[in-house]
Structures are given as structure tokens and as C-alpha cells.
C-alpha positions as CSV (number, residue, x, y, z in Angstrom):
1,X,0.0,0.0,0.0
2,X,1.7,3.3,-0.8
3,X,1.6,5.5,2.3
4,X,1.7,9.2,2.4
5,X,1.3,11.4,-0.8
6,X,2.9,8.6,-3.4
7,X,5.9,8.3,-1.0
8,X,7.0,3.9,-1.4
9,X,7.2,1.7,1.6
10,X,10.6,1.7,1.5
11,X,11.8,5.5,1.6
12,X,8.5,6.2,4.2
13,X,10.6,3.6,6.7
14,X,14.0,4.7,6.4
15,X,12.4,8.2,6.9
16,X,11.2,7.4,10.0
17,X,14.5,5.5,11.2
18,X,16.7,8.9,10.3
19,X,13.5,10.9,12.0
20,X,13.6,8.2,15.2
21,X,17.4,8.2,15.2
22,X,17.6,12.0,15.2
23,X,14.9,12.6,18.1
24,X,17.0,9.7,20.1
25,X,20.2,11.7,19.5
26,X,19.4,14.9,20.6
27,X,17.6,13.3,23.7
28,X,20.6,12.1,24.4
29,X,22.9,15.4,23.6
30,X,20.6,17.1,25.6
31,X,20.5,14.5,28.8
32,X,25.0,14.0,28.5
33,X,25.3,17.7,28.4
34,X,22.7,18.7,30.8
35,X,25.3,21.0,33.0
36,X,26.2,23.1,29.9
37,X,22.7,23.3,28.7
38,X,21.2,24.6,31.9
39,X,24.8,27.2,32.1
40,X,23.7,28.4,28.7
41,X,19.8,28.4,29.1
42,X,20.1,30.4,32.0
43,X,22.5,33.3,31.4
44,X,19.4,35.4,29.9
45,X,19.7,38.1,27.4
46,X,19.9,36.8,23.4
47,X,20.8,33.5,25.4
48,X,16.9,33.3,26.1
49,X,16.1,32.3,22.4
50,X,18.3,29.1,23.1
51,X,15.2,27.1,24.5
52,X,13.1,28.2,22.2
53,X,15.3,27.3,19.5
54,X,16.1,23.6,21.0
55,X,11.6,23.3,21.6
56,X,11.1,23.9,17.8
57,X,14.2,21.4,16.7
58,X,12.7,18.3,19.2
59,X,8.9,19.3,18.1
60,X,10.2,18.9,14.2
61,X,12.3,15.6,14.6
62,X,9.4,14.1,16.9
63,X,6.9,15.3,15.0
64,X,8.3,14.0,11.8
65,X,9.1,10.5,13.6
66,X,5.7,10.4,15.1
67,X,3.8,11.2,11.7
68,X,6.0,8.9,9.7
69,X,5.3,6.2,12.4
70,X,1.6,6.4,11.7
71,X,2.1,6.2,7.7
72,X,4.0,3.3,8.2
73,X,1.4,1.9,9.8
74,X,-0.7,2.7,7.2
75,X,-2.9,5.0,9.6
76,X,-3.9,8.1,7.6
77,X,-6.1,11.0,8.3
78,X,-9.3,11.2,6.9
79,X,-9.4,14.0,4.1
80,X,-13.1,15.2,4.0
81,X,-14.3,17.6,1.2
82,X,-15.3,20.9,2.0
83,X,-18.5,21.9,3.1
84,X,-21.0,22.6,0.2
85,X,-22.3,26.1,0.8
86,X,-26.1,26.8,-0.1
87,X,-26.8,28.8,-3.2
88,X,-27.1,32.7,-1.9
89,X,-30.3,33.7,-4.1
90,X,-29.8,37.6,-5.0
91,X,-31.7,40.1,-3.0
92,X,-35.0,41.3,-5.0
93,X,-35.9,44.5,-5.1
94,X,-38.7,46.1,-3.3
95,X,-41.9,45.7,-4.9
96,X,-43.1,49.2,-4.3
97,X,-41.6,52.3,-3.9
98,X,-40.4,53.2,0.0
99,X,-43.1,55.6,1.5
100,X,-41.0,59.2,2.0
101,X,-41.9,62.0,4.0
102,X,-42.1,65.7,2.1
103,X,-41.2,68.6,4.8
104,X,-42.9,71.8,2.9
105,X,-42.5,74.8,4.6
């Protein structure tokens, strides 16, 4: 069964062993260096980006493992078509003429 987008078997699973091995890696950089990570994450200034930064690298490599895990598996999302809107009818016209009021002085 082809998985995601026309992607083969084969290239879906080495993705998500690179994706798996990544997350596992930096896990690990983070855990072996933890010392140097809390020196760095706590000097403030610029140095406050740093944990942001390191959030948005794990949340792409797990994210990317976790999604590729799921094609693998051959469990997809269900793509729904978009709502079909009702026909907006135009707005007719007034039958007659609006009453208006004549101020004569």
C-alpha cells in the first residue's frame, strides 16, 4: 500500500528510522550535556532564544518521527471535502416604492 502522498514503503521507513534516530540523538545530547545546557539556558539576554530554538528542533524531529510512524502503519487521516455552501439567491428589489416624508415649509 503506498503511504503518504505517493511516497514507497521503502523510503516512508528509512524516513522514520533517520527521524527516530535524530529525536533519540538529541535526547541524548541534551541528557549527556545537561550541566552546559542549563549554564547556557540560564545566562538570559539573546541567550533566552536558546530554549526556544532547541523546543522547535525536538517538536520537528518528533513530530516528523511520530507522523512517519503512523504512515508506516498505514494509519492516515481522513481527508473530508469541503463543506458545500447553499446557493445565496440575490436580493430582489422592493416591490413598491419606499413611503417618504415631504417637509414643505
Amino acid at each position: 500500500m503506498a503511504a503518504r502522498h505517493g511516497v514507497d514503503k521503502k523510503k516512508l521507513v528509512r524516513r522514520t528510522i533517520f527521524f527516530g534516530a535524530l529525536t533519540a540523538l538529541l535526547y541524548a545530547a541534551v541528557f549527556a550535556n545537561a550541566d552546559l545546557v542549563m549554564q547556557l539556558f540560564t545566562k538570559g539576554g539573546a541567550y533566552a532564544a536558546l530554549p526556544i530554538a532547541t523546543v522547535f528542533v525536538f517538536s520537528f524531529a518528533h513530530g516528523a518521527f511520530s507522523g512517519n510512524v503512523w504512515s508506516v502503519l498505514g494509519i492516515e487521516a481522513i481527508t473530508k471535502q469541503p463543506a458545500q455552501r447553499p446557493e445565496v439567491r440575490p436580493v430582489r428589489p422592493a416591490q413598491r416604492p419606499r413611503p417618504r416624508v415631504r417637509m414643505t415649509a
